[in-house]
N, C-alpha and C positions, 0 to 999 in steps of 0.2 A: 561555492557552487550553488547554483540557483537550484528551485524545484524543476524546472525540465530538463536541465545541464546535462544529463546521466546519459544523452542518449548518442554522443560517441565519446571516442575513448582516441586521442591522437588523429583527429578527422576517419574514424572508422565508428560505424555504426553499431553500440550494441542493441541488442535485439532485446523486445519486452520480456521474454523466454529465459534471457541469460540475466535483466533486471531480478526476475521471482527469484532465479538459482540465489544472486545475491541475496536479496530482502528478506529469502527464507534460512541462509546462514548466520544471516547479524542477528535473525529473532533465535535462532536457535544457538548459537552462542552468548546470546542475552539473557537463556533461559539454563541453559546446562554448564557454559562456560566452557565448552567445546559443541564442535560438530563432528558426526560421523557419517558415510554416506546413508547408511540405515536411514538417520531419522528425517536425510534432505529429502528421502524418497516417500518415507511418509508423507513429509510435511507440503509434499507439490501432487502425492498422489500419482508418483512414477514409480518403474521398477529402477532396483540399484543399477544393474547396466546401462538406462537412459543418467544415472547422474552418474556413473563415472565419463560417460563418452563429453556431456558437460563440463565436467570439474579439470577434466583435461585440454576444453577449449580455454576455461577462465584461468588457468595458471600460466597457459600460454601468450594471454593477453596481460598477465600482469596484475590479474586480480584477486587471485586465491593460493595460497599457498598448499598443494596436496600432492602427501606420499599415499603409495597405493598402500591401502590396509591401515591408516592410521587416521590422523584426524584432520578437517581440513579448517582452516583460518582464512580469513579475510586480509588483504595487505591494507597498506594505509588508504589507497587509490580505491578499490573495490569497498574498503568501509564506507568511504566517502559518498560512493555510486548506492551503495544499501543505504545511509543514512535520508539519500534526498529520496529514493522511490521511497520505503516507509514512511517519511514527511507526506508524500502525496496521497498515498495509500491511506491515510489517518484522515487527511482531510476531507478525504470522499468519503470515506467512510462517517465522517462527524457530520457533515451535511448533508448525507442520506438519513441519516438518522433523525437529524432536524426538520427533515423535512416527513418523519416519521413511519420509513421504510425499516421492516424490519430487522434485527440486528445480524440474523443468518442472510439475509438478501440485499442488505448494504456493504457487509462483507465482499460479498460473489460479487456485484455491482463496482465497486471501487475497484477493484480489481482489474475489470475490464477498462473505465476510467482513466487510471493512472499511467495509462500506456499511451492514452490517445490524442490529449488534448494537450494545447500548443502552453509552452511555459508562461508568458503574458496571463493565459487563463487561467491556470493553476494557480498563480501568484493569488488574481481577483478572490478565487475560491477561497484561498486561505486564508484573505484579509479579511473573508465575509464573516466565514467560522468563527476566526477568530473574534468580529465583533460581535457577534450574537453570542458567541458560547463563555469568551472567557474576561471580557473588560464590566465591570459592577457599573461603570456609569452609562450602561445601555438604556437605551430611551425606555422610558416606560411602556410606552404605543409598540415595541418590539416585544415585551414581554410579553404584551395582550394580544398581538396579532398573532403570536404562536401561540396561546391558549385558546385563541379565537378560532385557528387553521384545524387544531388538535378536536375540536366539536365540530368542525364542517367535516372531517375526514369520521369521527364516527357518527354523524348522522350520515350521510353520507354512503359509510356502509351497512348501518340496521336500513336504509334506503333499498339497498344495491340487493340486499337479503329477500327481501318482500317482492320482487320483480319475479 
């Protein structure tokens, strides 16, 4: 499954809405080793009655496994669909960051990101990330031009300060 793949399910469109419901049970059975609705509603910043009327659309579609009052799972298909949006999710987030946005506002930013942009492009993003953040035989002239970017952005702002 590619990074845009995720956005139907048997020529039926899931919605970026019911993406987070996943993205935020795979982090949160990543982290607890269960999920319960309490913490899906924390963790998206809803009340529990907005993630049961959810968690009974995505069981119906085949991607969550939930009994009322108990704990809910990911099926192998919904892993699947969580696994590529948090691939996306990471990468906007790494490239926002590279590009020296902050870490609370590349958060929120990728977010909106992950939803929107056509898989072709997400692909480029990841390949970019990936060469600038994580291969050792990146050009030297890429080291420098992000040290170089990181002094134009703070002069830049002691600039924008003074105005």
């Amino acid at each position: 499954m590619l990074l845009g793949e995720s956005r139907t399910l048997n020529d039926e469109k899931i919605s970026g809405r019911a993406e987070d419901y996943l993205r935020a049970i795979y982090e949160i059975v990543g982290q607890k080793g269960f999920a319960r609705i309490k913490n899906i509603a924390r963790e998206l910043e809803v009340k529990p009655p907005t993630v049961v009327g959810m968690m009974k659309k995505l069981a119906e579609k085949g991607l969550i496994v939930y009994e009322k009052y108990g704990g809910v799972t990911l099926t192998v298909h919904g892993s699947k669909i969580a696994e590529v949006v948090e691939k996306r999710h990471e990468t906007f987030r790494r490239f926002l960051e590279i590009l020296l946005v902050p870490k609370d506002i590349a958060v929120k930013d990728a977010h909106i990101l992950e939803h929107e942009l056509h898989p072709n492009t997400v692909l480029q993003f990841l390949r970019f990330v990936d060469f600038i953040a994580k291969h050792s035989e990146r050009p030297m002239f890429m080291t420098r031009w992000l040290g170089a970017f990181k002094k134009y952005c703070e002069r830049n702002e002691v600039e924008g300060n003074q105005k």
